[in-house]
KOLLODO-347953 format. One line per 2 residues: their letters; for each residue z, x, y of N, C-alpha, C, O, CB. Coordinates in pm, whole numbers, m for minus. Glycine has a CB too. Layout:
REM residues N
a) Z,X,Y,Z,X,Y,Z,X,Y,Z,X,Y,Z,X,Y ~ ... .
***
This chain:
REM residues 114
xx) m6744,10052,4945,m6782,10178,4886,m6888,10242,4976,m6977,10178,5032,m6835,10159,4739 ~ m6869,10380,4984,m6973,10423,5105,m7091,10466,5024,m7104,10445,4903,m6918,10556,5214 .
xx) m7192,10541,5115,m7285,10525,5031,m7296,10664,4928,m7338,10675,4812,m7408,10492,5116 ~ m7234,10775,5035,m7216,10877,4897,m7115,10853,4824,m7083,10953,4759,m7199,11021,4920 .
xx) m7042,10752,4804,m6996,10768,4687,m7066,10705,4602,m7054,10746,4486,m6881,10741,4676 ~ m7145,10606,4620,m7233,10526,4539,m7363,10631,4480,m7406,10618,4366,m7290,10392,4640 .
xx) m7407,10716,4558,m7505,10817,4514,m7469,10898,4383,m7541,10918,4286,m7525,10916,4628 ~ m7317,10946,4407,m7236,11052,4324,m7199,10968,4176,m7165,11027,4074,m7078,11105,4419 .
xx) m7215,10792,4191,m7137,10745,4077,m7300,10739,3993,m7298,10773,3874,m7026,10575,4105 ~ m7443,10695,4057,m7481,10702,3987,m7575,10782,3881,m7654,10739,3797,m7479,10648,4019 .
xx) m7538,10909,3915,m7574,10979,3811,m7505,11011,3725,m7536,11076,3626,m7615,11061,3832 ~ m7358,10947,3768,m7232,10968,3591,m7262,10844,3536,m7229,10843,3417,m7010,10976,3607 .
xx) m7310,10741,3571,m7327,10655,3488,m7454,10646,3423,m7464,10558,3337,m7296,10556,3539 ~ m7537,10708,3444,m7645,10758,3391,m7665,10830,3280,m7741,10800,3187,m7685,10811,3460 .
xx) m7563,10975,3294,m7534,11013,3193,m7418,10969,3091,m7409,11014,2976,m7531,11110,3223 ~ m7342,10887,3142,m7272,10845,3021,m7341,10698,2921,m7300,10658,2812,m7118,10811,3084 .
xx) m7431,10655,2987,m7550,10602,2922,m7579,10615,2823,m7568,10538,2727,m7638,10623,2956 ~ m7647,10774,2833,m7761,10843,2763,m7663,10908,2647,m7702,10913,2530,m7859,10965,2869 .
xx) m7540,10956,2685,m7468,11011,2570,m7468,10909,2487,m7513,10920,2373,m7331,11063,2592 ~ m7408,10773,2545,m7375,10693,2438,m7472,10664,2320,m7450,10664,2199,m7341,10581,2492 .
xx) m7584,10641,2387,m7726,10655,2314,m7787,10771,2249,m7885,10764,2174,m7818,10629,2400 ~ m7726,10874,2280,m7745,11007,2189,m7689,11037,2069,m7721,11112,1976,m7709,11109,2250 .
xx) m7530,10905,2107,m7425,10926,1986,m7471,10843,1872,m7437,10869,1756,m7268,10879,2024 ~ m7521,10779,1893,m7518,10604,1822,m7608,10677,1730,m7666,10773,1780,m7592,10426,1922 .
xx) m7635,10648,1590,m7686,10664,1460,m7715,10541,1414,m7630,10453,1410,m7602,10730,1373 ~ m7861,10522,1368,m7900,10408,1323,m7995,10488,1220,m8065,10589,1225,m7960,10299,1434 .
xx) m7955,10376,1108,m8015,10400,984,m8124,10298,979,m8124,10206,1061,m7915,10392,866 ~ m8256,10313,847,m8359,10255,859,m8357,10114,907,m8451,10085,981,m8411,10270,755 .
xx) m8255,10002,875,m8251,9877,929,m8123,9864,991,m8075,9750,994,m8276,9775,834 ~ m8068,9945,1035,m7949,9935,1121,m7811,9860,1046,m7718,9825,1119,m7999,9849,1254 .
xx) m7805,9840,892,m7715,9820,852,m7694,9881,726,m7682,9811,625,m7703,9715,863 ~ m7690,9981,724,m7728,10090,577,m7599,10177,637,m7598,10211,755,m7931,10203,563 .
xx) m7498,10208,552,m7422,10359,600,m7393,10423,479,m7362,10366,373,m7270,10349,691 ~ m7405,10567,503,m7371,10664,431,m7194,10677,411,m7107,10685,497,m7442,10782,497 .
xx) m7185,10674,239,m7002,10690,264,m6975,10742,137,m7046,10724,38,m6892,10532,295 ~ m6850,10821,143,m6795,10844,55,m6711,10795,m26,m6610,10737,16,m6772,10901,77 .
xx) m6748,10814,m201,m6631,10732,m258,m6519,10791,m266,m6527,10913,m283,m6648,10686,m381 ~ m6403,10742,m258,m6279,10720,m261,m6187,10703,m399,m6081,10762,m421,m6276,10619,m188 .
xx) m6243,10625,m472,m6138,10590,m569,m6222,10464,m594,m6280,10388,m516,m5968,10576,m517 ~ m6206,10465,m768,m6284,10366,m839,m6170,10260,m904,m6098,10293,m998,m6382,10444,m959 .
xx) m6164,10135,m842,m6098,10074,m922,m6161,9940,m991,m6273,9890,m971,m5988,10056,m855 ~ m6038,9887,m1094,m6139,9751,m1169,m6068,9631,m1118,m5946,9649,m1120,m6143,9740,m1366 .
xx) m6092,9553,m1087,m6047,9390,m993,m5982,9377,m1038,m5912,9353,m939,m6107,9257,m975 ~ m5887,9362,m1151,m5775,9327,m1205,m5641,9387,m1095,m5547,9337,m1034,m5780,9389,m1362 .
xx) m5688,9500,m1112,m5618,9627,m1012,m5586,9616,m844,m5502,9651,m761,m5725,9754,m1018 ~ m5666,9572,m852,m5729,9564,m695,m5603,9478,m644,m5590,9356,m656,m5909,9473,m670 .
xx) m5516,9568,m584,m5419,9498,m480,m5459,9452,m328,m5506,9529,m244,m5309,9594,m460 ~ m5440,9347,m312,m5500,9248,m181,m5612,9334,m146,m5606,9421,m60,m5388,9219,m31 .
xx) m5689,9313,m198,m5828,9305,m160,m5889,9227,m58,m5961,9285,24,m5885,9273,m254 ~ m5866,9068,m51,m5880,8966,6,m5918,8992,185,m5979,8923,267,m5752,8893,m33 .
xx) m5852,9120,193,m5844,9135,359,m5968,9213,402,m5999,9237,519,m5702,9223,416 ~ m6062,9262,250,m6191,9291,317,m6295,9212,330,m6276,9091,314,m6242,9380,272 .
xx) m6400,9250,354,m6489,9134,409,m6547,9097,260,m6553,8991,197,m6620,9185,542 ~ m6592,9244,231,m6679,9255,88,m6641,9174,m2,m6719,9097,m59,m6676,9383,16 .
xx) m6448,9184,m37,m6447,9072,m112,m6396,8991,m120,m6380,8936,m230,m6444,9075,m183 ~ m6338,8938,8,m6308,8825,77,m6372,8676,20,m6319,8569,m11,m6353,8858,216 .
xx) m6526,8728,20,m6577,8564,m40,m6574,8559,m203,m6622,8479,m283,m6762,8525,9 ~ m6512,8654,m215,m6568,8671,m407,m6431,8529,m455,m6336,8487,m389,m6510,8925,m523 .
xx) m6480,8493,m594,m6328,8420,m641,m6243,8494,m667,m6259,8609,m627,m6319,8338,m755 ~ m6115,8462,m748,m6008,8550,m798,m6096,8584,m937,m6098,8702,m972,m5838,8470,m818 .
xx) m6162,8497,m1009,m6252,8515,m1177,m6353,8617,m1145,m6393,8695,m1232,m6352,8355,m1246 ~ m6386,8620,m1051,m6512,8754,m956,m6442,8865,m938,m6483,8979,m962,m6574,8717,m775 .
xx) m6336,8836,m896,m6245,8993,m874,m6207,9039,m1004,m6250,9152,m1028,m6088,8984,m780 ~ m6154,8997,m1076,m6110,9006,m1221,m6238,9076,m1286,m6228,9193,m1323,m6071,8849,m1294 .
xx) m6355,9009,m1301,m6444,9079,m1396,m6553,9214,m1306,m6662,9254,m1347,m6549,8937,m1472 ~ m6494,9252,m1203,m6577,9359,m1154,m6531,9479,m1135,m6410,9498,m1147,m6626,9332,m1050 .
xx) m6614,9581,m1103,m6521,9736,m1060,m6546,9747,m961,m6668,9734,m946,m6542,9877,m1117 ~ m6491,9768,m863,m6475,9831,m714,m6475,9958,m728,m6449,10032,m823,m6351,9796,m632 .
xx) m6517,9979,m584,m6532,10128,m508,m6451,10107,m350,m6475,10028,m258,m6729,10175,m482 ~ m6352,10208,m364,m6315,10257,m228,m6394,10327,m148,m6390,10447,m175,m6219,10328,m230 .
xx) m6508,10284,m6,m6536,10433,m5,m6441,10402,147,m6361,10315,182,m6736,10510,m8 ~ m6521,10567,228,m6478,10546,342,m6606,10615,394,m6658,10707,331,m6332,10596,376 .
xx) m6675,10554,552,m6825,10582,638,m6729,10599,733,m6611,10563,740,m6969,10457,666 ~ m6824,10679,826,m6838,10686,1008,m6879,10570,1075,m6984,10513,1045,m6949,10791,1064 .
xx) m6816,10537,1151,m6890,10464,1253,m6771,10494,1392,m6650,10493,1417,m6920,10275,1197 ~ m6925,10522,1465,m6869,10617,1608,m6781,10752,1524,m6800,10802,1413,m6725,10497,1739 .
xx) m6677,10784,1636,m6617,10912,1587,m6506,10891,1468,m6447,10980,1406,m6548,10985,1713 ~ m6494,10725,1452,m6397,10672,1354,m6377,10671,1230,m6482,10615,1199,m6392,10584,1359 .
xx) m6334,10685,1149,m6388,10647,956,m6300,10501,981,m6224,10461,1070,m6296,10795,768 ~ m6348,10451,865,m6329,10291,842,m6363,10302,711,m6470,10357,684,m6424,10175,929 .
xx) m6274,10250,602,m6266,10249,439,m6353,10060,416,m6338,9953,475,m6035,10266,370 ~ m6410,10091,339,m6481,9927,297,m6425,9936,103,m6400,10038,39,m6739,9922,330 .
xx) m6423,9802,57,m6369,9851,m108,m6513,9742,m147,m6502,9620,m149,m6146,9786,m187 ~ m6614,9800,m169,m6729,9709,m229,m6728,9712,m404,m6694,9792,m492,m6890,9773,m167 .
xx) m6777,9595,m398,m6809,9563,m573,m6919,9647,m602,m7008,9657,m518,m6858,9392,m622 ~ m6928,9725,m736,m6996,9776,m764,m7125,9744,m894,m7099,9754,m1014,m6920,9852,m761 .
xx) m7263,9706,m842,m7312,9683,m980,m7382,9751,m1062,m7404,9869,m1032,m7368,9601,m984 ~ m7435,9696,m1190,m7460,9824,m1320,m7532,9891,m1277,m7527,10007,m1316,m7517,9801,m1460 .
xx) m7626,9857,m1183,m7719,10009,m1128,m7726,10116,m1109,m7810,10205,m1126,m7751,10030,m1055 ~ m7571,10103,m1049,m7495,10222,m916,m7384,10311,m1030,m7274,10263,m1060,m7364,10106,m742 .
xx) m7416,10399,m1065,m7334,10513,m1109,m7252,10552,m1000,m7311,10593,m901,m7413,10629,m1157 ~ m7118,10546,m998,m7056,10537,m848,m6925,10653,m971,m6902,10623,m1088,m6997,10309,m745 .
xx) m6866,10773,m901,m6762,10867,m899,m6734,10938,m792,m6802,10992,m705,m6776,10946,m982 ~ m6601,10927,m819,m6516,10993,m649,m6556,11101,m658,m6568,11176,m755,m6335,11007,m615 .
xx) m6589,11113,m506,m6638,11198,m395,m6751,11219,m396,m6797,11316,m337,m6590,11308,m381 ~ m6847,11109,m484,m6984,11105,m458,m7008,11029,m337,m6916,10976,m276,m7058,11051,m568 .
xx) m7156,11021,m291,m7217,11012,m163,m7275,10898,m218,m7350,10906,m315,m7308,11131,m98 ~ m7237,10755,m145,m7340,10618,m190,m7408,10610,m36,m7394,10676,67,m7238,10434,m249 .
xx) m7482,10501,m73,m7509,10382,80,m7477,10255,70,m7500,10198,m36,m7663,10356,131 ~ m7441,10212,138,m7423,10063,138,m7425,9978,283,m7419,10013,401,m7286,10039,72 .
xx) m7435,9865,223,m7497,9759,346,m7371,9682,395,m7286,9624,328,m7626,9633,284 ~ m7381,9695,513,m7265,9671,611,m7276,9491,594,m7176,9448,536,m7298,9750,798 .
xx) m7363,9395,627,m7364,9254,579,m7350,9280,470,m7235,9306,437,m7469,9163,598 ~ m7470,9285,352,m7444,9209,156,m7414,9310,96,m7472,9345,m7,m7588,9136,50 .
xx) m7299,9389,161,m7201,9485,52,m7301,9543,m59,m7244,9539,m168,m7065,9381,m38 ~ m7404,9583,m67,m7487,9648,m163,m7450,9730,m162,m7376,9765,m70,m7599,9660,m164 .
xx) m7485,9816,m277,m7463,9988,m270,m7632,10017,m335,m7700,9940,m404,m7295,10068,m405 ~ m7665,10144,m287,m7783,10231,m292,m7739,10354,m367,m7652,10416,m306,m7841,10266,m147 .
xx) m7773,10403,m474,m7750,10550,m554,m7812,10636,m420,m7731,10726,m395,m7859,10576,m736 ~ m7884,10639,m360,m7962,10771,m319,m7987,10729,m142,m7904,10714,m52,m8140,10795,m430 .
xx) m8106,10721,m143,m8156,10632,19,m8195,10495,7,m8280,10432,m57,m8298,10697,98 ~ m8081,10462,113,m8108,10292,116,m8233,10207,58,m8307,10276,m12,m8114,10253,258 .
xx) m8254,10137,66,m8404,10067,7,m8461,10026,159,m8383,9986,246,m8383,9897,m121 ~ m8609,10041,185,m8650,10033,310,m8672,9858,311,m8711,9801,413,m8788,10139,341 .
***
């Protein structure tokens, strides 16, 4: 590689750096995302569920006695749907705005908990 071309590469890699780092969104502990609900269902209902993470570890007697939430978040330019359990705290209706925690599937009514 000569040397101007090595001069010319590195200021695109410089800036494609800095975009990437301009793009990236981090919430107060870096695992909090903003999402929309989707559709409220009750575990009984809940067709293969199993393939999400959220409730992947739950039992089949855990799925049965809970209500789920469909939502769907951003991450990067992508949406990605998560179906989290929902508890009595969380007043959760479609096309409301939750948060929830990307590890312990929590949901937040308002802004995450710091």
């Amino acid at each position: 590689m000569s040397r101007a071309s090595k001069l010319r590469l590195g200021p695109i890699l410089v800036a494609l750096t800095l975009m990437g780092c301009s793009t990236a969104r981090s919430t107060p502990d870096g695992e909090w995302r903003r999402a929309r609900v989707l559709q409220l269902v009750h575990g009984a209902d809940l067709a293969d569920g199993k393939h999400d993470p959220c409730v992947a570890s739950l039992a089949a007697a855990q799925i049965a006695g809970h209500e789920f939430v469909v939502v769907r978040y951003a991450q990067g330019r992508w949406a990605r749907y998560r179906t989290l359990p929902v508890s009595p705290a969380v007043n959760a209706s479609v096309g409301q705005t939750l948060w929830f925690n990307l590890r312990s599937c929590a949901l937040a009514q308002t802004e995450p908990p710091a």
